[in-house]
C-alpha positions as CSV (number, residue, x, y, z in Angstrom):
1,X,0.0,0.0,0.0
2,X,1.1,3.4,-0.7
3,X,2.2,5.9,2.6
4,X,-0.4,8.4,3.3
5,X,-4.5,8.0,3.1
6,X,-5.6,5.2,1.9
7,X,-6.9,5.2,-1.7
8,X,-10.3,3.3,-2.2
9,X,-9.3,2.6,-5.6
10,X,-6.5,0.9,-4.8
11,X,-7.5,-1.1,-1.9
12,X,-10.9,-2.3,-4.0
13,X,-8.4,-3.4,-6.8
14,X,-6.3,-5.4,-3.6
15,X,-9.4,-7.2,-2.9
16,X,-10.8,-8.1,-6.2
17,X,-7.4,-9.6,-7.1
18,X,-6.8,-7.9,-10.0
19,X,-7.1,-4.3,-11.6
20,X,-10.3,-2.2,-13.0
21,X,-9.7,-2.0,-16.3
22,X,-12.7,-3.1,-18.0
23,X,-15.8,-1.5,-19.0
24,X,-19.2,-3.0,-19.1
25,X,-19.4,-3.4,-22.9
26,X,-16.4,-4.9,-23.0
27,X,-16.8,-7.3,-20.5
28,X,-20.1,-8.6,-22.2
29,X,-18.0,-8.6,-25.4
30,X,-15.1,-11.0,-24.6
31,X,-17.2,-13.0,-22.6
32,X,-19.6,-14.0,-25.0
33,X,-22.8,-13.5,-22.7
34,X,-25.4,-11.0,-24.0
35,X,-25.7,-7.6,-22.2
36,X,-29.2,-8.4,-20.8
37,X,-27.8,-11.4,-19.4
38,X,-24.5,-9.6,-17.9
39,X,-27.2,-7.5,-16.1
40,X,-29.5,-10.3,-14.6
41,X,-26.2,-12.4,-13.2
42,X,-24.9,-8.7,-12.2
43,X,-28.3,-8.2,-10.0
44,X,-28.1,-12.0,-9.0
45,X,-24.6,-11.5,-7.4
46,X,-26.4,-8.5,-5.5
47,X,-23.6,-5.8,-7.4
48,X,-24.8,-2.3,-7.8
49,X,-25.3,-2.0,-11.2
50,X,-22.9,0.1,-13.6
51,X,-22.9,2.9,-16.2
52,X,-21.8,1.4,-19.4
53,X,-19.0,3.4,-19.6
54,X,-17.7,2.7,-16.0
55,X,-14.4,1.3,-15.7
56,X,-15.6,-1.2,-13.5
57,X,-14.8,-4.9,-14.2
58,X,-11.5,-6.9,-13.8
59,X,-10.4,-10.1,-15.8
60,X,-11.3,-12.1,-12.9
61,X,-14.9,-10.7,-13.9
62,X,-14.7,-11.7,-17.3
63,X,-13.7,-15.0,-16.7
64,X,-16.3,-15.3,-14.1
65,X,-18.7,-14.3,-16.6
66,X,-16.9,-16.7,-19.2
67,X,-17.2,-19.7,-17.0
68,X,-21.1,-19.0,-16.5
69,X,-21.5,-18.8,-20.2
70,X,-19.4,-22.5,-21.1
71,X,-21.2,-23.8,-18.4
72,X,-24.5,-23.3,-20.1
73,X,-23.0,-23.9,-23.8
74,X,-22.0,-27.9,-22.4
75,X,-26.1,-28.1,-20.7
76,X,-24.8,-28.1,-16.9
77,X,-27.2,-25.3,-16.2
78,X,-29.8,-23.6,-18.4
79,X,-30.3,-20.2,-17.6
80,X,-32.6,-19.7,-14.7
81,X,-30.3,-22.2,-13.0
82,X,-27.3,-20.3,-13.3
83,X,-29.5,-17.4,-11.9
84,X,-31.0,-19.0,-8.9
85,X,-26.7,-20.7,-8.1
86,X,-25.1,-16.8,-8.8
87,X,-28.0,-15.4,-6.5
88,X,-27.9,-18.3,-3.4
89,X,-23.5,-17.9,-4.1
90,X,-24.0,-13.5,-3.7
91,X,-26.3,-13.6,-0.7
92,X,-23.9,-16.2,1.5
93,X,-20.7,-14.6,0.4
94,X,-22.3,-10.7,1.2
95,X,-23.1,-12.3,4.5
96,X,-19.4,-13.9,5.1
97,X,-17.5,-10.7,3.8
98,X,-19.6,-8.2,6.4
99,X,-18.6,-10.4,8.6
100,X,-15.1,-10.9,7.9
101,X,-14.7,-6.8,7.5
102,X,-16.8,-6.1,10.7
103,X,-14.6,-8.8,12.9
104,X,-11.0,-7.6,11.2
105,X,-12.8,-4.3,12.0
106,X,-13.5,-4.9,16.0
107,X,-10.1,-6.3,16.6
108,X,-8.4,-3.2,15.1
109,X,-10.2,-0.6,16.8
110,X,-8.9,-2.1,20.0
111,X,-5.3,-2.9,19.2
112,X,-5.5,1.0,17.8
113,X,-7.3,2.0,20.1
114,X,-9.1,5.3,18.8
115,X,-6.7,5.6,15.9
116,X,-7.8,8.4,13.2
117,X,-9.7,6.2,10.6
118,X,-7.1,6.1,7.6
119,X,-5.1,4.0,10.2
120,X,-7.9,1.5,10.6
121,X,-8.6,1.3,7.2
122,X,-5.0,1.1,6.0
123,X,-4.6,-1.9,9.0
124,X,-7.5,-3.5,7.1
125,X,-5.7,-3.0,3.6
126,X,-2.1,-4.3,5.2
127,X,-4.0,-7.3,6.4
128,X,-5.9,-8.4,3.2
129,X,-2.7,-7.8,1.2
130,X,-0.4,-10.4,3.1
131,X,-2.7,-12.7,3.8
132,X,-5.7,-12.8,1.4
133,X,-4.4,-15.9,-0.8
134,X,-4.3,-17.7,2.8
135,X,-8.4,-16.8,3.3
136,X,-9.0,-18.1,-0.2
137,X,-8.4,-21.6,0.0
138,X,-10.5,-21.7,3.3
139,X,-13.6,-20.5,2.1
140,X,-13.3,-23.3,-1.0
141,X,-12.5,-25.8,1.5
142,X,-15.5,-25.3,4.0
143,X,-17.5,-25.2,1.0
144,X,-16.3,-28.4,-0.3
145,X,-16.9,-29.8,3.1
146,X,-20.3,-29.0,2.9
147,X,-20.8,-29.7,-0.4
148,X,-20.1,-33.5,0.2
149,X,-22.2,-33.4,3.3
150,X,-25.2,-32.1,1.1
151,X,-24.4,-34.6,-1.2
152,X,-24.5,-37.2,1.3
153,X,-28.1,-36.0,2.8
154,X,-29.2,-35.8,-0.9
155,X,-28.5,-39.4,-1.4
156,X,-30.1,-40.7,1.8
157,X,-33.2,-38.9,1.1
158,X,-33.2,-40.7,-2.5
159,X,-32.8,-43.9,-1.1
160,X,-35.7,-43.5,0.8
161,X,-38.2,-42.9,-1.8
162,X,-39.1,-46.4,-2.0
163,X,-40.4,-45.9,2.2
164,X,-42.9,-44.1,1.0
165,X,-41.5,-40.1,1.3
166,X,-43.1,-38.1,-1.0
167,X,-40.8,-37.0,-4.2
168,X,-38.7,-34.2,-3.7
169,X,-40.0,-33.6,0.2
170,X,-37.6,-35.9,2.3
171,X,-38.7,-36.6,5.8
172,X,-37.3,-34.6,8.2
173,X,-37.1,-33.2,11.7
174,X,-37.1,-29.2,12.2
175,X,-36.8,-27.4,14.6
176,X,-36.9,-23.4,15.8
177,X,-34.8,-22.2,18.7
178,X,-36.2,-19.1,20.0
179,X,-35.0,-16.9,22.2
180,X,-37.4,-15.6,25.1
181,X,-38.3,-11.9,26.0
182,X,-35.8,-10.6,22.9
183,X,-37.6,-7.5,22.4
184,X,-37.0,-6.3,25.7
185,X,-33.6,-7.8,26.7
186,X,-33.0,-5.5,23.0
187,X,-34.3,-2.3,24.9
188,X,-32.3,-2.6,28.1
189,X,-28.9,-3.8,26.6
190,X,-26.4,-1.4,24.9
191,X,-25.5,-2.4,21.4
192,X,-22.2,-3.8,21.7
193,X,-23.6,-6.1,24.8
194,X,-26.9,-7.2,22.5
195,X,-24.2,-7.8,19.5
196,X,-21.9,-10.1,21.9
197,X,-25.8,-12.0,23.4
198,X,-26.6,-12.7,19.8
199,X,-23.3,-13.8,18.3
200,X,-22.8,-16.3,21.6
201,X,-26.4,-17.5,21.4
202,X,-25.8,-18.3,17.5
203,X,-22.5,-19.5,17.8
204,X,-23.8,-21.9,21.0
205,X,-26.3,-23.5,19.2
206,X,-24.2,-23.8,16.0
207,X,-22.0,-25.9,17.7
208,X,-24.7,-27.9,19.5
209,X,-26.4,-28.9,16.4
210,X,-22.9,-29.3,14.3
211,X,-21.5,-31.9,17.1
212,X,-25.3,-33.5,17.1
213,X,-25.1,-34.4,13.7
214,X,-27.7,-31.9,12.2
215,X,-27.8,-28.8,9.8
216,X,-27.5,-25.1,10.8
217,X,-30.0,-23.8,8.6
218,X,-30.3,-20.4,9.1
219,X,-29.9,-17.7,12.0
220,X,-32.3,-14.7,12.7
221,X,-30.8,-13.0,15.6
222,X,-32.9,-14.5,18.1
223,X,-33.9,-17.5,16.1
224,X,-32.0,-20.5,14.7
225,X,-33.5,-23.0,12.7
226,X,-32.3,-26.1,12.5
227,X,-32.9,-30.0,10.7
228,X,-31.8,-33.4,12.0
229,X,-32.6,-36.4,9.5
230,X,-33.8,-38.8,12.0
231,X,-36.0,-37.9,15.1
232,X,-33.4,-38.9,17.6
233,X,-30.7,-36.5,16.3
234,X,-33.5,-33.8,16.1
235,X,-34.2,-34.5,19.7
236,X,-30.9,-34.6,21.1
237,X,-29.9,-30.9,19.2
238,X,-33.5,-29.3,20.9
239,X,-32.8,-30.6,24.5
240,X,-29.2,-29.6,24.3
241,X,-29.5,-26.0,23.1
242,X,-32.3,-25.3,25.8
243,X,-29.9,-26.9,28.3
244,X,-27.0,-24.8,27.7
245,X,-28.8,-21.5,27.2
246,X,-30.5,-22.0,30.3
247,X,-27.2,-22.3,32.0
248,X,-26.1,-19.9,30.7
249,X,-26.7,-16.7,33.6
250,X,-26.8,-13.2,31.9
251,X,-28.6,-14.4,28.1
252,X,-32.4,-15.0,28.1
253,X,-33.7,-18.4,27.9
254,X,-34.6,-19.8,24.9
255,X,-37.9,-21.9,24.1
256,X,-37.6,-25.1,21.4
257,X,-40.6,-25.9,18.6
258,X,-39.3,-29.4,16.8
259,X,-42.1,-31.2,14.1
260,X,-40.7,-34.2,12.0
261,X,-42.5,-34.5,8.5
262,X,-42.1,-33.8,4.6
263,X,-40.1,-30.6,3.9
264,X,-39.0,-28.4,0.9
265,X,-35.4,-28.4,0.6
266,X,-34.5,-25.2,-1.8
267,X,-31.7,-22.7,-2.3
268,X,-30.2,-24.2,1.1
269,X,-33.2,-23.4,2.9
270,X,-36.3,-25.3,4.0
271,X,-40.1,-25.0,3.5
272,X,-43.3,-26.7,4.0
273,X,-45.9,-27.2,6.7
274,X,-43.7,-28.8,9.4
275,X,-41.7,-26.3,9.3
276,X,-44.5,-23.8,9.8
277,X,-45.7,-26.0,12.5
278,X,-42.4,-26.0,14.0
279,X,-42.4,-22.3,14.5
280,X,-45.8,-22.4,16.0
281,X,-44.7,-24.8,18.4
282,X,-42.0,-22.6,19.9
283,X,-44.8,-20.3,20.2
284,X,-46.2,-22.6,23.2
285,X,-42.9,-23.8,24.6
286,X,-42.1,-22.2,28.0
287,X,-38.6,-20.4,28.6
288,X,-36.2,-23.3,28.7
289,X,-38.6,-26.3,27.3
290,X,-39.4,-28.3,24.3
291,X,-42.3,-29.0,22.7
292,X,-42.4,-30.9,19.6
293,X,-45.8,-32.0,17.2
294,X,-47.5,-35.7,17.1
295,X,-45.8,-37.1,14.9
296,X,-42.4,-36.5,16.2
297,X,-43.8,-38.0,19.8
298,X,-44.9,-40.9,18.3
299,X,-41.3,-41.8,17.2
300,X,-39.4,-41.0,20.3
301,X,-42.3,-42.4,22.9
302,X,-40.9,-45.9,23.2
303,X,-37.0,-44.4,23.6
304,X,-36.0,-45.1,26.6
305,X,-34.0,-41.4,26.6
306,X,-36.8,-39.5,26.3
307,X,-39.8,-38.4,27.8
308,X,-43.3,-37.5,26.0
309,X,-45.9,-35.8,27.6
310,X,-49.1,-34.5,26.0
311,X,-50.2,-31.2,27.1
312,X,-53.8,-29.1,25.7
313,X,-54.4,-29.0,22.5
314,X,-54.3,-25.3,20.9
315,X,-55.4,-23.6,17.8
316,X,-52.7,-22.2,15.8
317,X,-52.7,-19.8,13.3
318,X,-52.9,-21.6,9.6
319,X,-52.9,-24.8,10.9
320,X,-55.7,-25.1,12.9
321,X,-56.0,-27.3,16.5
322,X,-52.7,-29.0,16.8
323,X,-52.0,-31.6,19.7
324,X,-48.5,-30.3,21.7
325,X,-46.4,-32.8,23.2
326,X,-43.4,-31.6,26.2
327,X,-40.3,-33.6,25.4
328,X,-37.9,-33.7,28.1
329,X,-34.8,-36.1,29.1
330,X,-36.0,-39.5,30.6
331,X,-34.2,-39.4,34.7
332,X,-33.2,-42.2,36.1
333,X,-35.4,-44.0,38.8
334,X,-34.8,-43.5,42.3
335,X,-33.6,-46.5,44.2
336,X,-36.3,-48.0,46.9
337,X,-35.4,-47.9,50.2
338,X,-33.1,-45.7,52.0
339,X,-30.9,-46.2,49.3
340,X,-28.5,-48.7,51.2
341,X,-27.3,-51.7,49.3
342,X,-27.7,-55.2,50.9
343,X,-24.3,-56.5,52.4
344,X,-23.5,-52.7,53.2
């Protein structure tokens, strides 16, 4: 980096990996796309979109661009394919690079400690320039990683077809996390505190439901959603999470919804009416419990792990009157007596 302010033209160029030297006509020229096209995987990336005569695009852009196009010439993807992959790769990487920015960000304002902000942003720069190509190869490996787990949940839910599971809608368990009284805990904490409650609460269950064996679907601040592929695993992430948050002193409770049943899987995400009825079952849990749907008690009622009890039925909005079941950890019987073993 040069001495003196930083330059943002400079420091975008250190980022992108290569230098702005290409306008928007040009780009759709020696890629081979058409311009509309250029535009709709532009918007689908979620890039502001460009005069035609800025000086805006790089030759990693163009090959980008190039790839896309080869990739539909050989029938991979057809168009609205290639839209719907650019648009699910734009939105998880916008998410990954605020927070890679805001977390370099955090730790330099405290090793600087109320430096002037060409200092921060130059620390930023200095960073990304030495150790960018070691960032790289991370973010290709975790996706890797979860691209063969995906894979591997994919195939399961094929080879279950033949069971009976409706085409398309594999049978799963869902669950909400939710966590209690968020709207006031958000009034009465600063920011910074409410930042730290959210990001421990989400990184909490994260771990909980990566070391259980399920999927971290999505968070929502003071949600998490979450899938298991068998009831048990589903079980074992729900009791777990409202175990640990409720341990957990100075963040609020959190109250667990879990259905098991046909689901959408799409764009990474998940859809259907058990996972509606999931959220509306965190709607009647109490702080720190569990309540999961029918057809999720039916399956864990004869484990001896687990406890199912059936409270009142309730309406619930869009789904009418649904039958609530409390799951809780099965505890060991009490030994008769006074305790005291015989020969003691």
């Amino acid at each position: 980096m040069a001495a003196g302010s930083p330059d943002p033209k400079e420091i975008e160029e250190l980022l992108l990996g290569g230098e702005l030297r290409y306008t928007r006509v040009d780009a759709v020229r020696l890629s081979g796309v058409t311009r509309e096209f250029s535009g709709r995987l532009w918007r689908a990336f979620g890039y502001p979109s460009m005069p035609d005569e800025a000086v805006a695009y790089t030759e990693g852009d163009v090959a980008a661009l190039d790839r896309i196009r080869r990739l539909m010439d050989e029938g991979v993807l057809d168009e609205d394919g290639v839209i719907r992959l650019v648009r699910a790769f734009g939105q998880t990487m916008t998410r990954l690079a605020e927070w890679q920015v805001n977390l370099l960000r955090g730790m330099i304002d405290r090793d600087l400690n109320d430096q002037p902000f060409p200092d921060a942003v130059e620390a930023i720069a200095s960073i990304a320039e030495k150790h960018i190509g070691e960032f790289e190869p991370l973010v290709v490996h975790a996706w890797r990683r979860q691209l063969a787990a995906a894979g591997t949940r994919a195939m399961a839910a094929a080879a279950t077809r033949e069971n009976g599971d409706p085409a398309g809608r594999p049978m799963t368990t869902v669950g909400f996390a939710d966590m209690v009284s968020f709207t006031q805990v958000s009034r009465e904490l600063e920011e910074i505190e409410l930042a730290r409650v959210v990001e421990w609460f989400e990184e909490t269950a994260a771990d909980i439901i990566a070391s259980c064996g399920g999927r971290l679907v999505k968070t929502l601040g003071d949600e998490v959603l979450f899938s298991a592929e068998t009831p048990e695993i589903g079980a074992e992430i729900a009791l777990t999470v409202a175990a640990a948050i409720q341990d957990e002193t100075e963040v609020p409770d959190v109250r667990v919804g879990v259905a098991h049943g046909p689901v959408l899987p799409l764009m990474g995400d998940v859809f259907g009416t058990t996972v509606n009825l999931a959220a509306r079952l965190t709607s009647l849990a109490r702080p720190g419990s569990v309540v999961i749907d029918t057809e999720l008690a039916a399956r864990l009622e004869d484990d001896p792990a687990y406890e199912v009890t059936r409270i009142v039925r309730r309406p619930v909005r869009g789904l009418g009157i649904i039958q609530p079941y409390v799951l809780r950890r099965r505890t060991a019987p009490k030994p008769a007596g006074n305790g005291v073993t015989p020969g003691s």
